[in-house]
ROMI-490183 format. One record per residue (C-alpha): x, y, z; residue number from 1; residue in one letter. Coordinates in steps of 0.1 Angstrom, whole numbers, plus 5000, padded with zeros to 4 digits. Layout:
! ROMI-490183
    X    Y    Z   n res
    X    Y    Z NUM   a
...
END
This chain:
! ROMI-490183
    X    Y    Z   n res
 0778 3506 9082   1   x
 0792 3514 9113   2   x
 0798 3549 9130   3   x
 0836 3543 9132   4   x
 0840 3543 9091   5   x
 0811 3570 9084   6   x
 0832 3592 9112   7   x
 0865 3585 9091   8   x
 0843 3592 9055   9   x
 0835 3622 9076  10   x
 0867 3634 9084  11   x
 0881 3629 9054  12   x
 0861 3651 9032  13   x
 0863 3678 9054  14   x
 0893 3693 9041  15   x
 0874 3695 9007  16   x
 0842 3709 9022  17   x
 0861 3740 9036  18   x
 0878 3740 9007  19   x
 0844 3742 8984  20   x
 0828 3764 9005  21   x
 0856 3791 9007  22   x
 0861 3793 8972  23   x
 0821 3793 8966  24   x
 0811 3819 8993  25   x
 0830 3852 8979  26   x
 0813 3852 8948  27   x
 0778 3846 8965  28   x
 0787 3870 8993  29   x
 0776 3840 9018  30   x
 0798 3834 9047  31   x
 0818 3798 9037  32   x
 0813 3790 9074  33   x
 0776 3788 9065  34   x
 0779 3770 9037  35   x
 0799 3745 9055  36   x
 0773 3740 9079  37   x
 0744 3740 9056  38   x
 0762 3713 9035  39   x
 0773 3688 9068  40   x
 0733 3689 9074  41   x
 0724 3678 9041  42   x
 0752 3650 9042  43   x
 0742 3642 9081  44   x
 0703 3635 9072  45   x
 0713 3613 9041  46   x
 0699 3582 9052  47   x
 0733 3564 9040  48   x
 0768 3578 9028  49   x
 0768 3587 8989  50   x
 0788 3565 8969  51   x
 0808 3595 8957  52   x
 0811 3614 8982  53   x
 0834 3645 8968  54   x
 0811 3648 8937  55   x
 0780 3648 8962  56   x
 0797 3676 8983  57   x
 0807 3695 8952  58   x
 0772 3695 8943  59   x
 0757 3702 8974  60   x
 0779 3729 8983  61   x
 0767 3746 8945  62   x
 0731 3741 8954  63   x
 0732 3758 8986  64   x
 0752 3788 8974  65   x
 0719 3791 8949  66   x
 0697 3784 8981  67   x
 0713 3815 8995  68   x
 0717 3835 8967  69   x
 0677 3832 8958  70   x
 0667 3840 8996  71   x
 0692 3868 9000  72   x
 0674 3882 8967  73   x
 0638 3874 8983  74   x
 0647 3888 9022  75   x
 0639 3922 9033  76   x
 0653 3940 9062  77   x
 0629 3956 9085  78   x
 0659 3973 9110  79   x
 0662 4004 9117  80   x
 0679 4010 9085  81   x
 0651 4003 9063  82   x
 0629 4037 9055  83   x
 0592 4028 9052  84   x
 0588 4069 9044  85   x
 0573 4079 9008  86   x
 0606 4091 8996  87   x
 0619 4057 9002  88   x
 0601 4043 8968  89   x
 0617 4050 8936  90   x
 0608 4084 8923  91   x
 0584 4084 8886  92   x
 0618 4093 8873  93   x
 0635 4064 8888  94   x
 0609 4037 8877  95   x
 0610 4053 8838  96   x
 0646 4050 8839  97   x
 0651 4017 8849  98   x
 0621 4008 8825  99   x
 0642 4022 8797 100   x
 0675 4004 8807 101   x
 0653 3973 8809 102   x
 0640 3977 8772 103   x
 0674 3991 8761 104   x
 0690 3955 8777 105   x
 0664 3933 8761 106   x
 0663 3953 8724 107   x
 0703 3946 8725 108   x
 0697 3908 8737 109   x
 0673 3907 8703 110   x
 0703 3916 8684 111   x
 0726 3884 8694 112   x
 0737 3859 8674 113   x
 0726 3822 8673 114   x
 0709 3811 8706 115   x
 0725 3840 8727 116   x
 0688 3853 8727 117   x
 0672 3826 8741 118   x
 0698 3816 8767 119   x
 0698 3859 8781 120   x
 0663 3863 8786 121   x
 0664 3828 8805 122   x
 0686 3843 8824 123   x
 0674 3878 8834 124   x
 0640 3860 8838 125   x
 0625 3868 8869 126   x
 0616 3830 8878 127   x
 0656 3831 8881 128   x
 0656 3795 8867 129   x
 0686 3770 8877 130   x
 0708 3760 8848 131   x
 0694 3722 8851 132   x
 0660 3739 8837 133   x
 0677 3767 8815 134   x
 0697 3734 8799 135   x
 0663 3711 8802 136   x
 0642 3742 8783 137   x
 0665 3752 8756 138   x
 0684 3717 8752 139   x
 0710 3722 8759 140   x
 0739 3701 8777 141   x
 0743 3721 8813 142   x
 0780 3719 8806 143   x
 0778 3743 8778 144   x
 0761 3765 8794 145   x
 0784 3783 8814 146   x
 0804 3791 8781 147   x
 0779 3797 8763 148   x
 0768 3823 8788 149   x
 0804 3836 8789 150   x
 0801 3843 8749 151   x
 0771 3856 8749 152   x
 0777 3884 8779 153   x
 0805 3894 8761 154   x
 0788 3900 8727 155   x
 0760 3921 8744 156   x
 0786 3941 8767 157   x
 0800 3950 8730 158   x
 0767 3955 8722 159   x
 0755 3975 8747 160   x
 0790 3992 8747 161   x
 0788 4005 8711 162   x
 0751 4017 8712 163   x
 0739 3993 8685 164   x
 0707 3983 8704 165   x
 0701 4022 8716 166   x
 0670 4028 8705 167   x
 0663 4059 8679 168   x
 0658 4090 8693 169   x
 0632 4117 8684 170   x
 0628 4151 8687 171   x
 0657 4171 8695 172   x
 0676 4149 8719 173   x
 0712 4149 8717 174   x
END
């Protein structure tokens, strides 16, 4: 292959890369000029041209928006806006709370119909699997997934709405 036609493959899919990665970045809150560039390096160390080359950037562009998604998640600023004082960690109160919205959000996941269960706690799990191994664990085709996922948010936002999965109170709480 010679530099002239990988230039022109090149410029071609350009259009579609910007494309991609504009309408990928606002939901990952990941600059699309970024993505761009992260992509044209994957595609630049290929040792040859992929033989599709718009499904290859569709699915390249994808996997770095969860590359950046999972190391935005894991990166911690150390600026001068970051407190490293006591009252900087989450108060007893804090940590009970979110322990009770945790069990509150899993009780009312329980409650779902079919494999709703299974698919939300693969989900919220905190190896924050990709869907290739969500669809590989609970076999499922990675196409369904998505609305599968869509369905199954909605029935425990009703859930969760309507206070079926509250736990029972005790005592003399309202």
């Amino acid at each position: 292959m010679t530099s002239r036609v990988r230039h022109e493959e090149l410029t071609a899919i350009r259009p579609l890369l910007a494309a991609e990665a504009a309408a990928e970045s606002v939901p990952a809150c990941v600059e699309a000029a970024d993505l761009e560039q992260s992509v044209w390096l994957r595609l630049l160390e290929l040792p040859e041209p992929p033989p599709d080359p718009a499904r290859w950037l569709r699915r390249a562009v994808r996997a770095e928006v969860r590359l950046a998604v999972r190391r935005a998640r894991r990166e911690t600023s150390y600026g001068p806006a970051r407190q490293l004082a006591a009252d900087s960690l989450p108060s007893t109160e804090q940590q009970v709370l979110a322990a009770e919205q945790r069990r509150t959000l899993l009780a009312a996941a329980r409650r779902l119909p079919g494999r709703c269960p299974e698919l939300v706690s693969a989900l919220i799990s905190r190896s924050d699997p990709t869907y290739r191994e969500i669809s590989r664990e609970l076999g499922i085709s990675q196409g369904s997934l998505g609305p599968m996922r869509s369905r199954c948010l909605s029935c425990l936002r009703t859930i969760l709405a309507t206070g079926v999965a509250s736990p029972v109170r005790r005592g003399n709480a309202p």
